[in-house]
C-alpha positions, -999 to +999 in steps of 0.1 A: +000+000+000+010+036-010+000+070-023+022+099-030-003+130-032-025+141-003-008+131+033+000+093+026+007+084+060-029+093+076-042+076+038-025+048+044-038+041+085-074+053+073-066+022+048-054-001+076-086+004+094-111-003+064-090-036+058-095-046+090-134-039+087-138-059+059-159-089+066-144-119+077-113-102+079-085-096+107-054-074+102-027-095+114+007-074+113+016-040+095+051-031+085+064+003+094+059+035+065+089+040+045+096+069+021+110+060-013+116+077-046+090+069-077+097+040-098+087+046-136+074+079-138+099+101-122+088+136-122+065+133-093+062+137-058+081+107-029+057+079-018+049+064+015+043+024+012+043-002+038+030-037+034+000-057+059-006-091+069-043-100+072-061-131+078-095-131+057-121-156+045-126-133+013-117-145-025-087-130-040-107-116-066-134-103-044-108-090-022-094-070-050-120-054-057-128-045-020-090-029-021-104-008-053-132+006-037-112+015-001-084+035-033-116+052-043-133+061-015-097+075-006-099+096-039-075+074-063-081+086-098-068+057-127-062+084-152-027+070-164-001+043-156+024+052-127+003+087-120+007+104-086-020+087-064-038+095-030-034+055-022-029+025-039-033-011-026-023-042-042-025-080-034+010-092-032+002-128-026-028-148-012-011-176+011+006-201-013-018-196-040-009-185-079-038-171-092-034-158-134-072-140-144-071-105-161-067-079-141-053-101-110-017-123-106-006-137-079+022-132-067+022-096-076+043-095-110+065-066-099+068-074-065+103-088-067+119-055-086+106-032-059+126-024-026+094-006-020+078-038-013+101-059-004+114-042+023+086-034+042+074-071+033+108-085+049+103-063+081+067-084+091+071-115+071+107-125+060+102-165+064+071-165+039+081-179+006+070-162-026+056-194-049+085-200-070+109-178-065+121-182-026+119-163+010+110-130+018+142-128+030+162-139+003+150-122-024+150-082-004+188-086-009+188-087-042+169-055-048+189-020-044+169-007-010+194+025-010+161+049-017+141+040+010+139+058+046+119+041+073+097+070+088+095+074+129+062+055+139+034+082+151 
């Protein structure tokens, strides 16, 4: 989870707390916020990500789509690929399930290139194994984490 316009740390606890609402659902761990520089589109504003662990009896693709509406109800606007956004939430994996269906895979597919991700991932869950490619762990080292500032915990 991330956003880079609006105040992204408040955007992303306001999102930790409509996870946790969701039906059937438990929050179960949250990494610390780190600050990183974009990836892709450069000419934009720092983001705030940080990764969460929950527990829930929801679908991956239901669960999607329940991560959509928390974005827009937190005013994320899809007007162009890597665009500054108020908050954006992704499913990185769903236990040891590989899930391929437009619009969803599982693991995410850029989850291994991004410190911004791994890092924060490696901070609540460093022993869980991404299908195929390893642990947590493992695979943070191999990603150039040099950008990324953990911020103080408020």
């Amino acid at each position: 989870m991330g956003g880079n316009i609006g105040d992204p740390p408040a955007q992303i606890r306001s999102a930790l707390r409509a996870l946790a609402a969701l039906p059937g659902t438990r929050l179960v761990r949250r990494s610390s916020l780190y600050r990183n520089p974009p990836v892709g589109r450069l000419d934009q504003p720092e983001f705030v990500n940080a990764v969460a662990k929950i527990e829930t009896r929801i679908g991956p693709r239901d669960l999607l789509d329940r991560l959509l509406e928390i974005e827009r109800v937190h005013g994320r606007v899809r007007d162009s690929p890597n665009a500054p956004r108020t908050l954006d939430l992704d499913v990185l994996l769903y236990g040891d399930r590989v899930v391929h269906e437009p619009g969803l895979a599982i693991p995410h597919p850029r989850m291994l290139e991004r410190a911004f991700v791994l890092v924060p991932l490696a901070e609540i869950a460093p022993e869980t194994v991404v299908p195929g490619r390893g642990r947590v762990a493992d695979l943070v080292r191999k990603v150039d984490a040099s950008g990324m500032i953990k911020l103080p915990d408020v």
